[in-house]
C-alpha positions as CSV (number, residue, x, y, z in Angstrom):
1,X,99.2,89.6,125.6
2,X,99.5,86.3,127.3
3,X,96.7,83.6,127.7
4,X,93.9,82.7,126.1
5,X,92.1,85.9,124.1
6,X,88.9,86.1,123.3
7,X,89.1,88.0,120.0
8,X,85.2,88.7,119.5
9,X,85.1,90.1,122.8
10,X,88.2,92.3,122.1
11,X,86.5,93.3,118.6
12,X,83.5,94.4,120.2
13,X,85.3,96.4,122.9
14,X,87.4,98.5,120.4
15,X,83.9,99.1,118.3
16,X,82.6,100.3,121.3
17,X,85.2,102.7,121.5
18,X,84.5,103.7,118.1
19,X,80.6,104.0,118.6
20,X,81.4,106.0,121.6
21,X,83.5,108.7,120.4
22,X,82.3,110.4,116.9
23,X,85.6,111.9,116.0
24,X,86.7,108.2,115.2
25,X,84.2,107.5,112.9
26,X,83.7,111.3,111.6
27,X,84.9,111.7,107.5
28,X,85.7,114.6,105.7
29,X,84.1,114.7,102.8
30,X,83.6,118.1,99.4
31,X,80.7,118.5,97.1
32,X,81.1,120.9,95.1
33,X,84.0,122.4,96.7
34,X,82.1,122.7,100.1
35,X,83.4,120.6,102.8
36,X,81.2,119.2,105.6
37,X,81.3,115.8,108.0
38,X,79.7,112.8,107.9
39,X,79.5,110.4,110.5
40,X,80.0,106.5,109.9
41,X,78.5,104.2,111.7
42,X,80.2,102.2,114.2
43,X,78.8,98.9,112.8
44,X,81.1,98.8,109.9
45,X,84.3,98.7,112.3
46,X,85.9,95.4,112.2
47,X,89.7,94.6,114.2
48,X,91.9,93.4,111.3
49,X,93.6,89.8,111.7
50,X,96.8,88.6,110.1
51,X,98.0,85.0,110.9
52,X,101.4,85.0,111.0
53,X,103.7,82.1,108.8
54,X,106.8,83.8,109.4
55,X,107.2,85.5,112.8
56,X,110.8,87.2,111.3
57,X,108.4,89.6,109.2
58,X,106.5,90.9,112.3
59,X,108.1,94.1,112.8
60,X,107.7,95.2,109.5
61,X,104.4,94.3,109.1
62,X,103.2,96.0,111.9
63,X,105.9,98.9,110.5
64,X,104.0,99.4,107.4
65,X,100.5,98.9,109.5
66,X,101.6,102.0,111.3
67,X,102.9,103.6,108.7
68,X,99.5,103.5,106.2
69,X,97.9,107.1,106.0
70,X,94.3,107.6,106.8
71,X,91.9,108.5,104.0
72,X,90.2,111.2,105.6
73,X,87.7,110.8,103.0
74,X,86.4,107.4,103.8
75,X,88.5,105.3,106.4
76,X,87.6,105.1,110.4
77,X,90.0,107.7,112.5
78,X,90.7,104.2,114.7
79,X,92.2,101.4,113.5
80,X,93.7,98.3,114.9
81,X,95.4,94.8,113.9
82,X,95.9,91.5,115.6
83,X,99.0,89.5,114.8
């Protein structure tokens, strides 16, 4: 991205994403060995912001953001980061 970014505005259009499409917020969760969905609410959503010392590490960090495995369990099916 180039220019000035407004990041609330770019928060709130990647939690309206999220709001609009179930699947990203749908969980997986077993009781008593039955299995069923829930659905998260979208409010809970936030874009994750790391400020950047060292702009060498970059590539791994977003590597390793990549990389992480969803807990289908608990975690949003949507995620983003902001470097």
């Amino acid at each position: 991205l180039t220019g000035a970014l407004d990041v609330a505005v770019l928060e709130k259009c990647l939690k309206t994403i999220v709001d609009r499409h179930e699947v990203l917020r749908t969980v997986v969760k077993s009781e008593q060995g039955i299995g069923y969905q829930e659905m998260m609410s979208a409010d809970q959503w936030t874009l994750d912001t790391v400020k950047l010392d060292d702009a060498e590490i970059v590539e791994e960090l977003v590597d390793n953001f990549a990389d992480a495995p969803f807990d289908l369990s608990k975690d949003y099916m949507f995620r983003a980061c902001l470097y």
